[in-house]
N, C-alpha and C positions, 0 to 999 in steps of 0.2 A: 286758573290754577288753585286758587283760595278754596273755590266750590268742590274741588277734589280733595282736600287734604284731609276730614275727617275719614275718608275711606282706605287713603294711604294710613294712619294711623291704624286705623280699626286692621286692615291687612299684615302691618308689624306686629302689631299685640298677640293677633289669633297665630300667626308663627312661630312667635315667641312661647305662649302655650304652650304649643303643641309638640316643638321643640324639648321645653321643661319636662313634659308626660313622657313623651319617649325616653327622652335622658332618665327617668323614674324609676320606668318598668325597666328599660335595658341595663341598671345597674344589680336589678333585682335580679334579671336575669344573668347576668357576669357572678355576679356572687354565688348564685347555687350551682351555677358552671363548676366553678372551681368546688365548691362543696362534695359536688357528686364523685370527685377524684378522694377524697378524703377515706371513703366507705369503701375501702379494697374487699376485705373481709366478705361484705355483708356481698358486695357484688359475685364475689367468687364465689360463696354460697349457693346464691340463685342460680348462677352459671352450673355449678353439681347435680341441682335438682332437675335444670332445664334436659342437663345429657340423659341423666338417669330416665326421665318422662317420657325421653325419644326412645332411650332403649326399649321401654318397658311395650310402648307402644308401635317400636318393629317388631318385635317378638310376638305380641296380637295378629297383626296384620301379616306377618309372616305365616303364621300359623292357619290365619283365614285363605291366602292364597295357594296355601303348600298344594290344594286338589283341584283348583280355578286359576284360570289365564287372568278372568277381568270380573268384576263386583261393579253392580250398576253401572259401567262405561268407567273404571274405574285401573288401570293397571296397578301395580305390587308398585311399582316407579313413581307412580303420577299421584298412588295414594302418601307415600311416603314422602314425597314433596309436599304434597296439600300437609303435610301432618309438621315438618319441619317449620313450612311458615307462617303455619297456627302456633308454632311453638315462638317464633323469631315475635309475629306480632304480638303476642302474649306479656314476654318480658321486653319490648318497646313503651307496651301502653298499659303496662302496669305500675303502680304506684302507690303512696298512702295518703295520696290527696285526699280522698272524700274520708279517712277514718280520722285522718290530721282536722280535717275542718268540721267534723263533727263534736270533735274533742274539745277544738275550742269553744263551740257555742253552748256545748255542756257545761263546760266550766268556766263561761262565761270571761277567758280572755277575748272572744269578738270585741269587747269594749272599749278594746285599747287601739284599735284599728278605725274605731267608727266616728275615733277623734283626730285621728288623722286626714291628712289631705290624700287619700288616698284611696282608689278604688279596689275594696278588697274582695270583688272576682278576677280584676284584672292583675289584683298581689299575686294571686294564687295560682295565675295560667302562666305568670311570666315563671313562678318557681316550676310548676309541672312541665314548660317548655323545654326551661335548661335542664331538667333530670332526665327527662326522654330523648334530649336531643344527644345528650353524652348515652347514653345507652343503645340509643338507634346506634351511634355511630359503633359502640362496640361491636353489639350484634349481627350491623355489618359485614366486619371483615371476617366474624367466624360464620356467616354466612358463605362470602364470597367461597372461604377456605373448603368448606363441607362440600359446595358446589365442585373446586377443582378434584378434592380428595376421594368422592362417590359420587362418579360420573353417573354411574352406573342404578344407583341407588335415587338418589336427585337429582332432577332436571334442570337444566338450565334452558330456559326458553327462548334466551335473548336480548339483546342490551336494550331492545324499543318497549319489551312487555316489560320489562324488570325496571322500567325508568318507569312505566303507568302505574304500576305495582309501588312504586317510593313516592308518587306524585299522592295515591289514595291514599297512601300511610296519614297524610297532614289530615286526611280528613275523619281518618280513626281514629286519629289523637283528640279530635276536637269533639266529634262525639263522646269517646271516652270522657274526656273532661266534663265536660255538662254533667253525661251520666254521674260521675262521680260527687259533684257539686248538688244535683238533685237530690240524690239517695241521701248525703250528707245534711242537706234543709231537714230532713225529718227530726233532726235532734233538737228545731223550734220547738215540736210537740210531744217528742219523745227521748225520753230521759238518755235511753241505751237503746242504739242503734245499730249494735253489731251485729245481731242476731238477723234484722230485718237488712241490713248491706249485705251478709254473707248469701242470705237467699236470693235476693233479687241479681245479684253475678255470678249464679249458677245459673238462675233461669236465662239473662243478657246472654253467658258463654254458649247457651244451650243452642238459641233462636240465633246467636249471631255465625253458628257454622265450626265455633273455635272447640268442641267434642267431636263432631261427625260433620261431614260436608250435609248440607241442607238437602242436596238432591238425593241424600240414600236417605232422609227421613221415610214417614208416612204420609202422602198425599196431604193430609190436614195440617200437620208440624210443617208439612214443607211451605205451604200458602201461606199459614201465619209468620213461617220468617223470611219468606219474600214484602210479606206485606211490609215488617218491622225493620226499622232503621237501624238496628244492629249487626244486621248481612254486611254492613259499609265495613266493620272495624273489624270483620277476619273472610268470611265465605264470599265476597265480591270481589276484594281483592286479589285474594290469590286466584278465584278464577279466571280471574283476566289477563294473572302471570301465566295461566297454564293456557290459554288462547281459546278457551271456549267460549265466550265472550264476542259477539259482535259489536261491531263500530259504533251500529244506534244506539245498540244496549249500552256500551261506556259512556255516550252523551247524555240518554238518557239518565244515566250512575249517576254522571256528574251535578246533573241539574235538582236531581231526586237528594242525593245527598247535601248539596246545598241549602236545600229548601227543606229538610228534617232542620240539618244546624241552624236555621234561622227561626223555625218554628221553633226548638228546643229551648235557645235564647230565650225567645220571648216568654214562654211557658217559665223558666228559671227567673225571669225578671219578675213575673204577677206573682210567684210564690216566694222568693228572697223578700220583697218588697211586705206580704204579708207575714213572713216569718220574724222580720224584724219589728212589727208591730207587737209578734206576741214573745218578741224577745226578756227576757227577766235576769239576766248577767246573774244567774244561779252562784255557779262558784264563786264568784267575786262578790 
């Protein structure tokens, strides 16, 4: 029994840990919980712009159909869906993470974190978690709502597609996130990063399907955003709420997806790692 007890210890301590970590993040994440209920205003904002972006764009596609049945395999129904849940995953996996964490390392509050016991990518998923997770859940039921109210307009495709569809959502969040944390590392090198964030998610929304479904690009646009890991966080998913999407094809989603966030990680680890080298706590 004696010969054992260093490893029962060593088994309590690494619990206890891991215990502490979790309790860390999960209060970080409780706290912006309740924060994102604070911002009514700012949410009901977005919600005006989100309806308005739909109208503007039935009106488009109303207009494209008014003398065609179907636009590349396409109905007025099935587009108008793909368009709503470009719009739903839009303000799900939108946020000021990457402009918020660029700010800081401009102005050099990072430093106040880097004295902390604290891992400040893992600070900053557990804040983007709980503000996505309170907005998914909004977006939701006015999803669900659009669904009963324009049957006709919006398809429902079914509680087994629309649970694959909420399952891919975690992994749009997670790319998003990186993305946003990557773009944001530029502000080690570069003073003002607005200008180069703004470009580069237009070019991610362009490649990731959330303008135009990827299959009605141009044969070249289309290849490169099958090749690119951005199809994950709007043009995959909802094709597989809409069932065009074979079985293989979601296993293969799954594994391809996974194997981007993991490669992404890494990539964000070699460049955090050397950004904090050339870190200089400018503001401060």
């Amino acid at each position: 029994m004696h010969v054992h007890q260093p490893d029962v210890r060593f088994c309590r301590l690494f619990s206890v840990k891991i215990n502490f970590i979790m309790k860390k993040y999960l209060a970080v994440f409780r706290v912006n919980w309740q924060k994102s209920f604070e911002y009514r205003a700012d949410f009901f904002g977005h919600m005006g712009i989100g309806i308005i972006s739909f109208l503007v764009m039935y009106f488009i596609w109303s207009a494209i159909f008014k003398e065609r049945e179907t636009f590349n395999g396409y109905t007025f129904s099935s587009m108008m869906t793909y368009v709503l849940l470009t719009r739903f995953l839009h303000f799900v996996q939108r946020g000021n993470i990457g402009r918020m964490v660029a700010n800081e390392i401009k102005e050099g509050q990072l430093s106040s974190y880097l004295l902390k016991p604290v891992s400040y990518i893992k600070w900053w998923l557990s804040i983007f978690l709980a503000d996505r997770f309170f907005e998914s859940f909004v977006r939701f039921t006015m999803l669900i709502s659009l669904f009963i109210l324009l049957p006709e307009i919006v398809i429902f495709s079914g509680t087994g597609k629309f649970i694959l569809f909420l399952f891919f959502l975690l992994f749009s969040l997670m790319i998003n996130f990186i993305i946003n944390i990557l773009v944001a590392s530029l502000a080690f090198w570069i003073t003002d990063v607005r200008l180069f964030r703004s470009t580069i998610m237009i070019i991610i929304d362009f490649f990731a399907g959330a303008l135009v479904p990827l299959d009605v690009m141009p044969g070249v646009l289309k290849k490169i955003g099958y090749l690119l890991p951005f199809k994950f966080t709007a043009f995959f998913p909802i094709k597989l709420y809409q069932g065009t999407i074979s079985s293989s094809e979601i296993y293969f989603g799954i594994l391809e997806a996974g194997a981007w966030i993991a490669a992404m990680f890494l990539i964000l680890a070699v460049i955090w790692k050397r950004g904090l080298k050339n870190y200089e706590a400018v503001g401060q």
